[in-house]
N, C-alpha and C positions, 0 to 999 in steps of 0.2 A: 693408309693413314693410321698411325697408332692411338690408342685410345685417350693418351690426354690431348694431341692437335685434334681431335674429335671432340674433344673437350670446348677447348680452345675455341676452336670456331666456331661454337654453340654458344659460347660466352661473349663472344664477340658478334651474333647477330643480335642478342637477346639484348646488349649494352646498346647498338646502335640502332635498334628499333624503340625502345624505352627513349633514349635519349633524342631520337628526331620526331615523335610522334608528341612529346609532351614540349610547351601546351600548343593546343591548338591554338588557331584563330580566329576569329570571331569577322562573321561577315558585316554587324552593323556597326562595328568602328568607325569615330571612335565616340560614338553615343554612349553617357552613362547608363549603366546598367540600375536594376532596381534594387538588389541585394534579394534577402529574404531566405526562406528555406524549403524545398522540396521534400514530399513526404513526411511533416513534421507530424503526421497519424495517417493510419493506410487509408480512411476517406476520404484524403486530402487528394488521394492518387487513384482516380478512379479508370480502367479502361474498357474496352466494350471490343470482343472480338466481330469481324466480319466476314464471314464467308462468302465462299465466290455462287455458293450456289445453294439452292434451301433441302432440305432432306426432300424427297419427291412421296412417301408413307409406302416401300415395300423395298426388300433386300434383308440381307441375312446381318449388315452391321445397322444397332441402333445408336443413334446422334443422341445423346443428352448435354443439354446445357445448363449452366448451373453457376450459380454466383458465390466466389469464393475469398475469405481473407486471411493472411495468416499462413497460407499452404503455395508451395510452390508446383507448377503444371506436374511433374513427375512423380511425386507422392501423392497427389491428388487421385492422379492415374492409379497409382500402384493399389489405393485403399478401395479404388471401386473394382478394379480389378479382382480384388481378392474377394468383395464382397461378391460379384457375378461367376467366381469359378473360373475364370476366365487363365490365359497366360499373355503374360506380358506381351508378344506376339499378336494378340487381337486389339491389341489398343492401339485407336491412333492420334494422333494431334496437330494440328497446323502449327504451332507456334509455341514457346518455352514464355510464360508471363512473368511479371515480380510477385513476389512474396509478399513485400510489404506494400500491396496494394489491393483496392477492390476490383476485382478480375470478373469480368462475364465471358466465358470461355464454352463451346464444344468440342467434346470428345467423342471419337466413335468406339463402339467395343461389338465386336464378331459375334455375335449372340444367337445366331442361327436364325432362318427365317418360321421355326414354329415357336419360338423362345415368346409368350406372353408379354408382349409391354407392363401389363401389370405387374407380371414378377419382377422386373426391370426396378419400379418404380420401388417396390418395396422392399427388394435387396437393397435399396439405396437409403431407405429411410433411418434417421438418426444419424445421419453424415453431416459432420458440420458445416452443409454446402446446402445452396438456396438453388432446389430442383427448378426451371424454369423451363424446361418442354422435354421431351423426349419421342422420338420421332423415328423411322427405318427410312434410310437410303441403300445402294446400289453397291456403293464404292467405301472406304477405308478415308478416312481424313489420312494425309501423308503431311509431312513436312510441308511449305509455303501453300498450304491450301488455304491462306487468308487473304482475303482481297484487299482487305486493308484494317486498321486498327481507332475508335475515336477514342479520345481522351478527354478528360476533363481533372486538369491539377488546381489545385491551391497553392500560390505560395505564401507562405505565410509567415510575417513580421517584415514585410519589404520596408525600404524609407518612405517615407511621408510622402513624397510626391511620387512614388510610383507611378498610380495610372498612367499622366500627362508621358512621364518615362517609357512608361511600356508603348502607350499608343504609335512615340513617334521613332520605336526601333522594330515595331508590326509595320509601319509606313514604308521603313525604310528595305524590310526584309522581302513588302511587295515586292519590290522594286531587283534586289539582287537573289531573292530566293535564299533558304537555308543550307549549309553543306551538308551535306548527305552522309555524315560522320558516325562512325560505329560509337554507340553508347559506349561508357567506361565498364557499366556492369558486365560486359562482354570479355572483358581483359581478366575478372576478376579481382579479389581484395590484394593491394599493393603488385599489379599486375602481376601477379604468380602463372595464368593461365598462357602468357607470352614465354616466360621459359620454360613451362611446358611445351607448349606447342612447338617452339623452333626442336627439341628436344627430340622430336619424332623425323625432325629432318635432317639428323644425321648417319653418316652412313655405317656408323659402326652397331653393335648387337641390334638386332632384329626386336622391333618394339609391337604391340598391339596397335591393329585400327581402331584410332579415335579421331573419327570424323567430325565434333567439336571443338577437337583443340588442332584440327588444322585451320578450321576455320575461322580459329582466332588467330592464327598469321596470314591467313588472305585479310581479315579485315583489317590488323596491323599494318599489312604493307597500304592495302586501300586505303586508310587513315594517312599515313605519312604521304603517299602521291597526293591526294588533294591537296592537303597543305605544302605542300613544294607547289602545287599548280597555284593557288593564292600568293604564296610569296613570291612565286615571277610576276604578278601580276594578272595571271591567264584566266582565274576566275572565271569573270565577266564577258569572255571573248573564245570564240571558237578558233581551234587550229588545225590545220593539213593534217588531217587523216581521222581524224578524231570519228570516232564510232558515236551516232548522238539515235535519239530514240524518240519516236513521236510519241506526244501526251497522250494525245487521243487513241491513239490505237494499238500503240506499243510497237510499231514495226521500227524495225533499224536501218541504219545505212551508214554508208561513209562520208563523210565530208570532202568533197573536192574542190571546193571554193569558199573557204570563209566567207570573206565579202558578200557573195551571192546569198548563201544561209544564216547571214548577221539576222538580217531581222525578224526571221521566225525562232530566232531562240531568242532573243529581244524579248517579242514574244510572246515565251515562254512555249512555243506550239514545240519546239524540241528543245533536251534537252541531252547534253555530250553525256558519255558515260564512261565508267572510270574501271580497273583491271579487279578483277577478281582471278586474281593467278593460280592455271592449270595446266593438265598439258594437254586439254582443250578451247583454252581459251580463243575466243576470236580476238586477236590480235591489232589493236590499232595500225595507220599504216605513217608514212610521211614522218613528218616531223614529231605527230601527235605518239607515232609508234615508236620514235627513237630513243623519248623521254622512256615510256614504259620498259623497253627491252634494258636501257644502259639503269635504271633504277633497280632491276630483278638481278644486276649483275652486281648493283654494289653489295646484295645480300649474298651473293658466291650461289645463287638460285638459278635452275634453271628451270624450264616447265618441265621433263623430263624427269625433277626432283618432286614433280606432285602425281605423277605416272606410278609412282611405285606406292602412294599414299592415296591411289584412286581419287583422284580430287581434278574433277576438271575443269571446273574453273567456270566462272560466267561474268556478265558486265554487270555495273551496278550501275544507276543514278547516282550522278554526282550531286546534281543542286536539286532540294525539294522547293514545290511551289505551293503552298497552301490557300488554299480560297474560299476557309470555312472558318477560319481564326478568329473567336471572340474571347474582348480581357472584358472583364465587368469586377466592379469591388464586390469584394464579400467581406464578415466582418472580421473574420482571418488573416485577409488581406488581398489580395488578387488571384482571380480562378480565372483558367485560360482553357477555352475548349477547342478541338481540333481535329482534325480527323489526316491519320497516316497511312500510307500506301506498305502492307507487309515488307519488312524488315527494316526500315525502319524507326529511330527512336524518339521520343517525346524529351529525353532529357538532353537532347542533342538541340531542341525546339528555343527548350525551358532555357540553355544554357546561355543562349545570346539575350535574354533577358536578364537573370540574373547576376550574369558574368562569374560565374563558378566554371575552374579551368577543367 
């Protein structure tokens, strides 16, 4: 392949992923939405990290947690980092937060198990971050080490009848559950982060590993499969083969009988799950697998093309089910609290209220 058909076919995944990913759809159509606006001040956006497990008080890495606004998860890292001695290498984190919000987040940092907590605490003082424990565990926070995420937004200047709005597109969302849609802040400002990303999937000069902007074309294609599954129709309804995943306990299996597994995703006791493309993935089968394989094909992708970019791929939740969602007025205008399952988004939540595409 010469280097502008290299070109070429970069251009033309990045055009037909931009172009069938925007806009999405919105599950509680076609209820009006409330308008208003999200993070109109970062306390408007507040979120609360969860881990899956509590620090146990011994280990050579110490957990500190700390209330932060203004700063994004990775400069946060790097400032305490610096102040501890430490190299980037000893830090870890469950999770990348916003900037423009009030983030209660832990981090872990390698600090050796004779390292004083006290020193800990006062290498850290005068950081413009609200120390709130510091602790010794066993293990390194890694990547999805968050069990899940709450939230509490504002939006603020909705129309006049919001609430009665919001209550009955919360009603309605019982009912069909949220799509499980990668936020926008993922794609980055004017989706720049998607021609990056397809940009590492072509086969000409040898590019650095960047395992975040591959990960923004598994979540682009994951975005466009769902809404192709909505626009058939299939939402709502389980199909031959389809990979689903119990709530309760997380195991997976295959679907071999819609009909038979209608009513437990009904429901909600399972729930189908959608491709995260790799050249591990576990594969959908049936009908449910033919969608996913002939769609990896419209992008000229095969798994094979995320083998050389290490990327192996895993299921995601399609539909979220929330069962802690309260709107109440505030004098801003409506605050919505909630609580998400790691990765995730709130503005994916906010969007079917709003209607911001």
């Amino acid at each position: 392949m010469t280097p502008n058909s290299d070109l070429t076919e970069t251009a033309d995944r990045v055009e037909a992923a931009i172009t069938m990913m925007s806009p999405l759809p919105f599950a509680a159509d076609p209820l009006p939405g409330i308008g208003g606006t999200i993070k109109a001040a970062p306390e408007h956006f507040v979120v609360e990290e969860v881990l899956p497990y509590a620090a146990c008080g011994e280990g050579e890495h110490v957990y500190v947690s700390f209330r932060r606004t203004g700063w994004n998860t990775a400069d946060a890292a790097r400032i305490m980092q610096k102040r501890l001695g430490l190299a980037p290498s000893d830090v870890g984190w469950g999770g990348r937060k916003d900037k423009t919000a009030v983030v209660v987040q832990t981090l872990s940092f390698r600090c050796g198990v004779k390292h004083p907590l006290s020193e800990v605490k006062d290498a850290l003082a005068g950081l413009p971050f609200d120390i709130l424990a510091i602790d010794r565990h066993l293990n390194k926070i890694k990547t999805g080490h968050v069990a899940a995420n709450r939230f509490t937004v504002v939006v603020s200047d909705p129309v006049s009848d919001a609430l009665p709005r919001a209550l009955a597109i919360a009603d309605r969302l019982k009912q069909t559950g949220v799509p499980n849609f990668y936020g926008p802040q993922r794609f980055g400002r004017d989706l720049q982060n998607i021609h990056r990303g397809f940009a590492l999937f072509s086969p000409g000069k040898k590019r650095p590993r960047d395992t975040f902007m591959v990960s923004v074309v598994q979540s682009a294609l994951f975005n466009i499969w769902l809404k192709k599954r909505m626009e058939t129709g299939d939402y709502r309804r389980l199909l031959a083969g389809d990979i689903v995943k119990k709530t309760d306990t997380g195991g997976m299996f295959i679907v071999d009988d819609p009909v038979i597994e209608g009513p437990r995703f009904a429901a909600g006791e399972i729930v189908y799950t959608g491709p995260i493309y790799g050249f591990k993935m576990k594969a959908a089968l049936n009908a449910a697998g033919e969608r996913e394989a002939t769609f990896l094909d419209r992008f000229h992708l095969t798994p094979d093309d995320f083998r050389r970019l290490r990327a192996p791929g895993s299921r995601r939740e399609a539909i979220l089910h929330m069962t802690d969602l309260e709107i109440t007025e505030v004098d801003d205008g409506l605050c919505f609290s909630f609580t998400l399952p790691s990765g995730a988004y709130a503005t994916t939540v906010l969007r079917e209220f709003t209607r911001q595409v």
